[in-house]
N, C-alpha and C positions, 0 to 999 in steps of 0.2 A: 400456543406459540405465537399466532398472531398479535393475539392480545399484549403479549411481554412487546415484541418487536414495535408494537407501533407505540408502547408508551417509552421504548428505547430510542427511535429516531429523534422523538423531540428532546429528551434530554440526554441524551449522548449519541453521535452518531457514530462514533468507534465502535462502543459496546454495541452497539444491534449487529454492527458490521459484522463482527466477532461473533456475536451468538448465532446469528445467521448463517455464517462458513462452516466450513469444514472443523472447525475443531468450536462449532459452539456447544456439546459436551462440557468442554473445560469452562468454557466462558460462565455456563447456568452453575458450574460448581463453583468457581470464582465468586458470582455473584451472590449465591446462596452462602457461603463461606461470609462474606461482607456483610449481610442482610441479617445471618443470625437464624436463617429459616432451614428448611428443609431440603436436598438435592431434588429441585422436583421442576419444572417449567412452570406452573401455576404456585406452589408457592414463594417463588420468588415474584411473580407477576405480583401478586397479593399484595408482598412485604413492601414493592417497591410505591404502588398505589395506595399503600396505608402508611409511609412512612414521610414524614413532611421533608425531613433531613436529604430523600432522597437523592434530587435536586442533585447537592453539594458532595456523595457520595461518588455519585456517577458521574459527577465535573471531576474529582480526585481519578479515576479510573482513566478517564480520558484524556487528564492533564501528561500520568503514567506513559500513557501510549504513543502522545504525541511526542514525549521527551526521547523514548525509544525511537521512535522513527528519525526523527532531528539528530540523534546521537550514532544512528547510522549513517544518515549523510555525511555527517562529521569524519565517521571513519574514512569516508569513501575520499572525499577532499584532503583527511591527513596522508593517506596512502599515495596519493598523487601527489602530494607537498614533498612527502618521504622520498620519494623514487624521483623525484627531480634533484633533491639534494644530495643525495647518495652519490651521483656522478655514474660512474662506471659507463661501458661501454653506448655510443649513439641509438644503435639496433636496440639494447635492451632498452632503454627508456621510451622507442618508439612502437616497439610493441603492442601495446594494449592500446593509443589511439592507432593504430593503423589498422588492426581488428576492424575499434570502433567505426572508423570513417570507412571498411571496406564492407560492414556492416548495413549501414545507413544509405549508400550510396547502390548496393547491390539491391536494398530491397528499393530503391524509387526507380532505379533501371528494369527492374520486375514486375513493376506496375505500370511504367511505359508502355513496355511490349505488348503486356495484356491488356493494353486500350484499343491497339489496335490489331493484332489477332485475336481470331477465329477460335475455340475453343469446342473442340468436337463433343458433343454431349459425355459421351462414353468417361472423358476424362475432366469436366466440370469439377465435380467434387476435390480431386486430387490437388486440383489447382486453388480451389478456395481455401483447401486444408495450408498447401503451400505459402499459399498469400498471406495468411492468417497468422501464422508461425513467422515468416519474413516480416511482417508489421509489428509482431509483438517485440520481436530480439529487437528492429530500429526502436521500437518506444521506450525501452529498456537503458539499450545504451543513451540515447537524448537525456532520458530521466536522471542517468549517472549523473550526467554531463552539466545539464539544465536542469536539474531536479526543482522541486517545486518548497522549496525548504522555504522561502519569503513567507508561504500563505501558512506553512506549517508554524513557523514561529510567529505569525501570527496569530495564527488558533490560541499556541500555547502561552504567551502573552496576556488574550482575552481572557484564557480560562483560570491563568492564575490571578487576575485582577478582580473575577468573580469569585474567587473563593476566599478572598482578602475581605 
């Protein structure tokens, strides 16, 4: 598995991403399915390090990926274009950023307080577990908000001008 993953960061960093998580099962079937090999972690390692075409195979996979991600932010922007144009009631269009902003702001008030209290050992963990979950939902909602879509359509840009 090593061996697949490190000749996956250099030519795709999606795909190792993928074979690497939780569902890369699907990913080595994915890939074996593409390669023409066998469901197996080393014979796809094999196909991909014997196949010169690889390269341009696994640019096509990642180009996939990154269009998916980009075509979710899309959703995310047209939902919000949607429900501004719709009209209807002040409250409901204010909804989801007032979540967001009481989101954001509740977990950097949360981070305040524990700069400067005390933390009794006993409950250490609870509060890191706390913090940890408060950081992930702000990073989430910013992501909505600010998503990082410039550098993605950039990737996806690069990779279809390498595949041209």
């Amino acid at each position: 598995m090593d061996e697949l993953l490190g000749i996956l960061r250099g030519l795709a960093p999606a795909v190792a991403t993928a074979v690497g998580g939780p569902l890369g099962g699907l990913a080595i079937t994915a890939l074996a399915s593409k390669f023409g090999v066998a469901d197996d972690v080393a014979a796809v390692a094999k196909a991909i390090a014997g196949d010169p075409d690889a390269a341009t195979k696994l640019a096509e996979i990642d180009l996939r990926q990154f269009q998916a991600e980009s075509a979710d932010r899309d959703s995310a922007r047209q939902r919000e274009s949607a429900v501004a144009a719709a009209g209807g009631s002040h409250l409901a269009q204010m909804v989801v950023p007032i979540l967001a902003l009481g989101t954001v702001s509740l977990t950097f008030v949360f981070i305040g307080i524990l700069l400067f209290k005390v933390i009794d050992t006993a409950q250490q963990q609870l509060v890191i577990f706390a913090l940890g979950y408060a950081t992930a939902a702000a990073q989430q909602v910013l992501s909505y908000y600010f998503g990082s879509s410039k550098s993605s359509q950039d990737k996806t840009t690069a990779l279809q001008k390498a595949l041209k």
